[in-house]
C-alpha positions in Angstrom: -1.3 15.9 3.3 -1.8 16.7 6.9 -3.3 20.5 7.9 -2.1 21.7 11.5 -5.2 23.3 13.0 -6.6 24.0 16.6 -10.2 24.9 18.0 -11.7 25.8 21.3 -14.0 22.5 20.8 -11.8 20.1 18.7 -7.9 19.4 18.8 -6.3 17.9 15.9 -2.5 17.1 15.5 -0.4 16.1 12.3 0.0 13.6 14.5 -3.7 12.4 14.4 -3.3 12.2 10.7 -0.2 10.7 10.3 -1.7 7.7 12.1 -4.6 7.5 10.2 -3.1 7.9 6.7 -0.4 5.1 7.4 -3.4 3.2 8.5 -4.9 2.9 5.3 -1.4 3.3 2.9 0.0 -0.3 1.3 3.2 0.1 -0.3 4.4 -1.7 -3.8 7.7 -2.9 -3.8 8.5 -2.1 -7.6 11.5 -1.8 -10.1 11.6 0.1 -12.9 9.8 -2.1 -16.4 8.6 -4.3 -13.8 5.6 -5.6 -16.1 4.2 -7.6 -13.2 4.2 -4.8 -10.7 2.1 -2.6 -13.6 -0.5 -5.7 -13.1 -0.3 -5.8 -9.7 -0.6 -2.0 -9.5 -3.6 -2.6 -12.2 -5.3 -5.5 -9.6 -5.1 -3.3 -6.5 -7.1 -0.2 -8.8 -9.4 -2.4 -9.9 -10.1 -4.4 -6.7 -11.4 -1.8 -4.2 -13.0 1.6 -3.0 -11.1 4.9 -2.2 -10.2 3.5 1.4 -6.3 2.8 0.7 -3.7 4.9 -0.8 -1.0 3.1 -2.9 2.4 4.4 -3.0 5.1 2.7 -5.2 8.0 2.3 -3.8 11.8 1.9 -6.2 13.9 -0.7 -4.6 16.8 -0.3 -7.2 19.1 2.3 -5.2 18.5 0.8 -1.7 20.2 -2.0 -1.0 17.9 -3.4 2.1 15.0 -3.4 0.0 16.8 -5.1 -2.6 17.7 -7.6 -0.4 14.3 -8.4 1.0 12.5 -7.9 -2.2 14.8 -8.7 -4.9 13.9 -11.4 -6.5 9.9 -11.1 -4.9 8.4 -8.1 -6.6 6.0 -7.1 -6.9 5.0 -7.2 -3.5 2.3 -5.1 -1.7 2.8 -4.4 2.3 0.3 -3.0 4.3 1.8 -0.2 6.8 -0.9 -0.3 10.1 0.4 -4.4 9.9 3.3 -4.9 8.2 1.3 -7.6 6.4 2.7 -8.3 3.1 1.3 -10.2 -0.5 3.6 -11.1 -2.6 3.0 -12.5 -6.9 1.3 -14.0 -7.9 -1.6 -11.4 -7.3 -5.5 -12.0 -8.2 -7.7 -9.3 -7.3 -9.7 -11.5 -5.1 -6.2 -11.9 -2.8 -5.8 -8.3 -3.0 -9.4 -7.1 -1.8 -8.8 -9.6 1.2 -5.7 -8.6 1.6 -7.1 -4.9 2.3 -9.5 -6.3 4.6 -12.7 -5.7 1.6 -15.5 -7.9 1.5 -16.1 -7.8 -2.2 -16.7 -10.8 -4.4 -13.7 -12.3 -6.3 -10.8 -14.6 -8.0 
């Protein structure tokens, strides 16, 4: 969540934070009693530091998502570059996925 503020010495937009939040968001292409997109949710947790913020994301109810993720979910898509990993998921695929240098499967 973005604050508006301005100083004499430092200008800051929404704008500025917009950027950099959907620079470090990935979104998980789920369905509802998707069991593999609870262990891909799990592997993404587990995997990494406090850089990126998940958001699930319901593609029952719209059907373009549907039709590009149907029958791929879970599937985890980077926003700064549309860069997207689909199952199966380890959690050494998902740290370099996000760009982390941590040891792993």
């Amino acid at each position: 969540m973005a604050l508006w503020y301005k100083t004499t010495q430092y200008k800051h937009s929404r704008r500025d934070d917009l950027a950099k939040s959907m620079s470090n968001r990935v979104i998980l292409y789920t369905r509802e009693d998707c069991h593999l997109c609870h262990q891909a949710m799990d592997l993404f947790k587990a995997s990494g530091d406090d850089e990126w913020e998940l958001v699930e994301r319901d593609i029952d109810g719209d059907i373009r998502l549907l039709a590009m993720y149907g029958t791929r979910i879970p599937v985890l898509r980077r926003e700064d570059t549309g860069a997207e990993l689909a199952w199966p998921m380890t959690a050494g695929r998902v740290q370099r996925f996000c760009g982390r240098t941590h040891d792993g499967a």
